[in-house]
C-alpha positions as semicolon CSV with decimal commas, in nm:
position;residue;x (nm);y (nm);z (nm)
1;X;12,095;11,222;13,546
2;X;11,932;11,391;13,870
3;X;12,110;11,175;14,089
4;X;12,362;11,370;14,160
5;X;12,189;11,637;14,203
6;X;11,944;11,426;14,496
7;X;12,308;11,321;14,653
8;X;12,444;11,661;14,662
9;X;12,073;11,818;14,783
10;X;12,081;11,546;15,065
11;X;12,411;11,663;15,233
12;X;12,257;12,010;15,229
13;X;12,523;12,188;15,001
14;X;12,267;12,438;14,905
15;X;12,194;12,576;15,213
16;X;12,565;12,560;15,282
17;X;12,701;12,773;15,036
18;X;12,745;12,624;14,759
19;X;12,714;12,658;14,387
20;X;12,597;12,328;14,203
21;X;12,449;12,248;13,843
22;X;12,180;12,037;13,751
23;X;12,298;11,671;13,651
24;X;12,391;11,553;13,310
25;X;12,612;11,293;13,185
26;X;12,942;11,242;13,371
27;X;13,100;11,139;13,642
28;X;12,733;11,122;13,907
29;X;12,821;11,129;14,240
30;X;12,583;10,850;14,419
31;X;12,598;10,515;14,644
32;X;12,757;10,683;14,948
33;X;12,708;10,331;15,048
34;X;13,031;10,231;14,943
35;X;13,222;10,518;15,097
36;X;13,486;10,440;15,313
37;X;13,712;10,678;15,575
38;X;13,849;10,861;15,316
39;X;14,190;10,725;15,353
40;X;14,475;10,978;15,222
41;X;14,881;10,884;15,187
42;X;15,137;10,990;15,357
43;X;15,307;11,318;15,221
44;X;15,688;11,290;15,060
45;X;15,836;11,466;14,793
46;X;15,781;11,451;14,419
47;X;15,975;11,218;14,222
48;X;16,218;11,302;13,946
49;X;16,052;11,481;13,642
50;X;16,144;11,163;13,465
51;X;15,896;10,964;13,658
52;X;15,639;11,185;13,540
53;X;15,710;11,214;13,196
54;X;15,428;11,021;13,091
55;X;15,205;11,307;13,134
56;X;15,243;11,544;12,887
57;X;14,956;11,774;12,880
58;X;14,687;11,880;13,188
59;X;14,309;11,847;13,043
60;X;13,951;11,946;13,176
61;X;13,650;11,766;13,210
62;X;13,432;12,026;13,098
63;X;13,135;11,872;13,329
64;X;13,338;12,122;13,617
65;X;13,151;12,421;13,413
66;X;12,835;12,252;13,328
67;X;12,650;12,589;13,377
68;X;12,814;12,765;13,172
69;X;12,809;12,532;12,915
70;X;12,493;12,505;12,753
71;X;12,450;12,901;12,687
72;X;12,782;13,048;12,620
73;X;12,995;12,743;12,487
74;X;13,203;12,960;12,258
75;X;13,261;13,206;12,524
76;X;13,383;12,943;12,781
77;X;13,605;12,739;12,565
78;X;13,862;13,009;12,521
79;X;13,864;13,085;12,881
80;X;13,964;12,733;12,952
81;X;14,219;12,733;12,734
82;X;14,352;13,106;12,918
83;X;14,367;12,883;13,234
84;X;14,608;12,670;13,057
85;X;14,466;12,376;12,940
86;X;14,571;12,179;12,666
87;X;14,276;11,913;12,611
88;X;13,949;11,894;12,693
89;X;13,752;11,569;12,814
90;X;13,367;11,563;12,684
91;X;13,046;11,533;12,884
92;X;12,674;11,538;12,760
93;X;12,653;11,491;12,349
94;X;12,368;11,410;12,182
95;X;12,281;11,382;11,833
96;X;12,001;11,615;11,823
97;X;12,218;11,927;12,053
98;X;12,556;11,828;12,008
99;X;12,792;11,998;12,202
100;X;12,600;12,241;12,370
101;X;12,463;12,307;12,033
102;X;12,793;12,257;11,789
103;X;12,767;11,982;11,576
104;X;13,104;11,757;11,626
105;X;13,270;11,905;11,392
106;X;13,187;12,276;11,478
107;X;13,337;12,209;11,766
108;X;13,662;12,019;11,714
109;X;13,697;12,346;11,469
110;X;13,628;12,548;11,829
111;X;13,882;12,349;11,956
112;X;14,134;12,452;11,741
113;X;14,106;12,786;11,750
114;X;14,204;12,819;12,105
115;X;14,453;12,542;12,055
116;X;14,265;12,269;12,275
117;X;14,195;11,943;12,138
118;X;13,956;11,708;12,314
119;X;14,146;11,355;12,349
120;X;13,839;11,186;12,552
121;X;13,457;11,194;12,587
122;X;13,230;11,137;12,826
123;X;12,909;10,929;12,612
124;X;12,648;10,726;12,757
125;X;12,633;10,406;12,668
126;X;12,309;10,266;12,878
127;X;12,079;10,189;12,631
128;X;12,365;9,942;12,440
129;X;12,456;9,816;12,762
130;X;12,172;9,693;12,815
131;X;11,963;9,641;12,541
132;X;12,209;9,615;12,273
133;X;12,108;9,947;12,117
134;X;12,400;10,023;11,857
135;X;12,243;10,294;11,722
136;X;12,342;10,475;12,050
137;X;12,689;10,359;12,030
138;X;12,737;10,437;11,631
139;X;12,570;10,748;11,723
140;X;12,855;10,832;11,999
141;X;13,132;10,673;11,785
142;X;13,057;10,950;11,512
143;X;13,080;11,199;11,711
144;X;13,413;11,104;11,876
145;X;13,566;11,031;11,538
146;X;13,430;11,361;11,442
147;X;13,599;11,600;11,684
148;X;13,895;11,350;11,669
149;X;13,905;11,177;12,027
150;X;14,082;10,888;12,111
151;X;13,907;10,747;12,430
152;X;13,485;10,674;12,437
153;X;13,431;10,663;12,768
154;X;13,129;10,527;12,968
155;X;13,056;10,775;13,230
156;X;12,819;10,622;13,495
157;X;12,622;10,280;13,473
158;X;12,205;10,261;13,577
159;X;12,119;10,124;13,896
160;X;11,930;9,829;13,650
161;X;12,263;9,731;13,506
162;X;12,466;9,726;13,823
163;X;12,243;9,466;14,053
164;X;12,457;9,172;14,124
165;X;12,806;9,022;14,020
166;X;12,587;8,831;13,726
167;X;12,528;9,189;13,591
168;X;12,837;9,257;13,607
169;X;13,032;9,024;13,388
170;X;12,757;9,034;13,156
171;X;12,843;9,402;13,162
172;X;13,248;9,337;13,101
173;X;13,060;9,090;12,793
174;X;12,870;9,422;12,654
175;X;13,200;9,662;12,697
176;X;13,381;9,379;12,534
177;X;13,152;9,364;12,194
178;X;13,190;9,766;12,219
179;X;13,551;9,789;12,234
180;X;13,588;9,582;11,936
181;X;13,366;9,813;11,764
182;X;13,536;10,102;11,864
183;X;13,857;9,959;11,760
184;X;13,728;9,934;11,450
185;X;13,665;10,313;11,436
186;X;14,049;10,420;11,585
187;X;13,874;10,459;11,915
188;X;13,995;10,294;12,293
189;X;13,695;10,222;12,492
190;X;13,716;10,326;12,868
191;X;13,520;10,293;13,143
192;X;13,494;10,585;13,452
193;X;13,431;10,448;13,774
194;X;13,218;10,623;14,059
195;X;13,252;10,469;14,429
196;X;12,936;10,181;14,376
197;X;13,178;9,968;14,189
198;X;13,348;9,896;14,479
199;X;13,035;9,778;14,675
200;X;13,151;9,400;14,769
201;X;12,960;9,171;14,566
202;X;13,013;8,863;14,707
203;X;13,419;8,785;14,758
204;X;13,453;9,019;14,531
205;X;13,359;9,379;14,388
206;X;13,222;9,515;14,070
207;X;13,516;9,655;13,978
208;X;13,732;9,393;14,029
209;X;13,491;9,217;13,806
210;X;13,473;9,458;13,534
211;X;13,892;9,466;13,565
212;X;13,930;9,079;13,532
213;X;13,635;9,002;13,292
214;X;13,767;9,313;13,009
215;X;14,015;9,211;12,758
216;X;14,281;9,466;12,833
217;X;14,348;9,545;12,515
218;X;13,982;9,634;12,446
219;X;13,855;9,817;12,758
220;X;14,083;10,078;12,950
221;X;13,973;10,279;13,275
222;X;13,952;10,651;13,400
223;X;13,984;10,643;13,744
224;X;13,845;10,932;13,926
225;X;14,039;10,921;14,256
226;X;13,871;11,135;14,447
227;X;13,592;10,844;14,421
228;X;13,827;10,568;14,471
229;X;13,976;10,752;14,769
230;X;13,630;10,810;14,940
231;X;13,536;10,456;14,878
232;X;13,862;10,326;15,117
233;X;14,091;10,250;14,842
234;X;14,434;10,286;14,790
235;X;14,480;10,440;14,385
236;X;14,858;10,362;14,387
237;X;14,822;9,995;14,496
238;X;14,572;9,986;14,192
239;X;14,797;10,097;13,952
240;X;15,064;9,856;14,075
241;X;14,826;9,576;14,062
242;X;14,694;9,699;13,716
243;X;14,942;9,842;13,491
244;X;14,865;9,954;13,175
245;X;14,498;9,917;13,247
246;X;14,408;10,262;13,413
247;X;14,546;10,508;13,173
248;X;14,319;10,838;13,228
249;X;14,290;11,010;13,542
250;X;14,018;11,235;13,704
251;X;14,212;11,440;13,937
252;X;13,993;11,617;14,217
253;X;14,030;11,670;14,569
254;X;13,833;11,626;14,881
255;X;13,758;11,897;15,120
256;X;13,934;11,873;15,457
257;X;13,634;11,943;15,638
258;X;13,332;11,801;15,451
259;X;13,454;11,400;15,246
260;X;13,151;11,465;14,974
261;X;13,292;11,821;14,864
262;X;13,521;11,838;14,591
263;X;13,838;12,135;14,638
264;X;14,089;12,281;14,426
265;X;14,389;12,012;14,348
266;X;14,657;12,093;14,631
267;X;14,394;12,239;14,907
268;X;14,217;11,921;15,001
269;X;14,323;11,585;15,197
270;X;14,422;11,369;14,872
271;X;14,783;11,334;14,863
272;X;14,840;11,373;14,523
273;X;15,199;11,403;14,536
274;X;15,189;11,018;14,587
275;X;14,952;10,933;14,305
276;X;15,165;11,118;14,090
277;X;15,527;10,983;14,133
278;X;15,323;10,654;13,995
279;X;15,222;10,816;13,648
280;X;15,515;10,642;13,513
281;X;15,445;10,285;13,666
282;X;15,091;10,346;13,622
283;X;15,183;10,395;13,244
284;X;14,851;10,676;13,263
285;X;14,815;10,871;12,927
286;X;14,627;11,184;13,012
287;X;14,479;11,337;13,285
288;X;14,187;11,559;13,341
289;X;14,085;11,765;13,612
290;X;13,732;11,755;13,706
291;X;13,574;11,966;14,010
292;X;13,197;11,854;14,075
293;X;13,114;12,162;14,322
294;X;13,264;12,506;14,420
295;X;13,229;12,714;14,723
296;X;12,986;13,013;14,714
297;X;13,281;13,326;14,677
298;X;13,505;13,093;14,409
299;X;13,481;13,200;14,078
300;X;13,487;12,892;13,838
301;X;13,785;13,021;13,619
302;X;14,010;13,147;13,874
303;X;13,961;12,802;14,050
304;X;14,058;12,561;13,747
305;X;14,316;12,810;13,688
306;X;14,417;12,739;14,049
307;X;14,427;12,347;14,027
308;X;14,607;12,359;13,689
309;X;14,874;12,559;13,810
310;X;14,934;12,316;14,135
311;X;14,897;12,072;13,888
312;X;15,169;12,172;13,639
313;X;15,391;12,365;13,886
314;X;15,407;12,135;14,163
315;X;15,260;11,771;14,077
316;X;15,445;11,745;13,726
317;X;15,773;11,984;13,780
């Protein structure tokens, strides 16, 4: 998907500084449209560790080291789990590469031997979406029952399947159909927003549309709050509204200085204290840290070893 690589070329980030990665599937940064002020909470102090008990583990989307990826995947893997990781979240399989050339089960076996599992998976689901490919789906639901996942996620919807409200629920029809098939397989089917979701359509958005039109026991949702956050919502007045419904997490922050730049957790403008006295409430299962862009003198390891220990120190303690 080059689309996030246009988005993040049009604010300039390369001639800022910054270190980026070509696109591929995951969480595409796009429709600045939607983007609100950016609104952040108030700080307070954590809650009581039992309100945060639901949590258990701190994962990593492994999109955050998408260049590293694809030529040194047995090299990175145990580095992540040095940070401290205990899962890892999915991005980019296919059945002719893999994962970054393992076949599923080469890499669950990966996995294992650096005492990560991989509870979630990024897979695109486009082509079933909308034209009712199920090869692509069976194709993804292999693999995920391969390296033993629990979640299939949808990453990112095409501009084509996104158009109206119409699109929409026939959209929350299709993820419908696929959670029953997942279901069928041991798997949850979840869907990762972005910030055009919550471009109004009508008196109403296409989130709210994909939230209302899903059964909830057949489609979850990852919420990445840095992209609810820059698209003027409020995550903790979501998961009151919705509980039980948005049970993964994408935890990245937003740089003070610059809304569209992603910052180690605990360093940015999100107050994530908030978010996380709601884990409980929120009933959210695991979490994943995801960081779309670092700045030109961070190293990649010593900054997700950075967010995970503000993460587990401070946010979960």
């Amino acid at each position: 998907m080059n689309k996030r690589r246009s988005f993040l070329q049009q604010l300039g980030m390369l001639s800022a500084g910054f270190v980026l990665a070509p696109a591929m599937v995951s969480c595409n940064s796009e429709n600045k449209s939607a983007a609100g002020a950016g609104a952040t909470a108030t700080e307070k102090q954590p809650a009581a560790t039992a309100e945060k008990a639901a949590i258990s583990a701190v994962g990593l989307q492994l999109y955050t080291l998408r260049e590293l990826l694809p030529t040194d995947v047995k090299g990175v893997i145990p580095k992540v789990a040095k940070a401290g990781y205990n899962d890892v979240e999915t991005y980019g399989y296919s059945k002719e590469n893999g994962f970054w050339g393992l076949d599923p089960k080469a890499f669950k076996a990966l996995l294992q031997e650096n005492g990560l599992e991989s509870s979630s998976g990024h897979y695109g689901l486009d082509g079933y979406l909308g034209k009712s490919n199920e090869d692509e789906l069976q194709t993804n639901i292999a693999a995920a029952v391969a390296v033993g996942q629990t979640y299939l996620t949808i990453p990112h919807l095409g501009d084509s399947l996104r158009s109206s409200a119409d699109a929409y629920k026939a959209l929350a029809e299709r993820m419908n159909t696929a959670g029953e098939i997942c279901k069928k397989s041991g798997l949850q089917l979840a869907y990762h927003n972005h910030n055009f979701e919550f471009i109004p359509q009508g008196n109403t958005t296409g989130y709210d549309i994909l939230l209302n039109e899903t059964d909830p026991d057949l489609v979850k949702f990852e919420a990445d709050l840095f992209w609810m956050v820059r698209a003027g919502k409020d995550p903790v007045a979501m998961f009151k509204e919705h509980p039980g419904r948005i049970v993964l997490w994408h935890v990245k922050d937003m740089d003070k200085n610059n809304q569209d730049l992603n910052t180690e957790i605990g360093s940015g403008s999100i107050n994530y204290k908030e978010i996380f006295d709601q884990a409980k409430t929120a009933r959210v299962d695991r979490i994943f840290l995801e960081q779309e862009n670092f700045a030109a003198a961070m190293d990649p390891f010593q900054s997700i070893s950075q967010s995970y220990d503000y993460i587990k120190n401070t946010l979960m303690s």
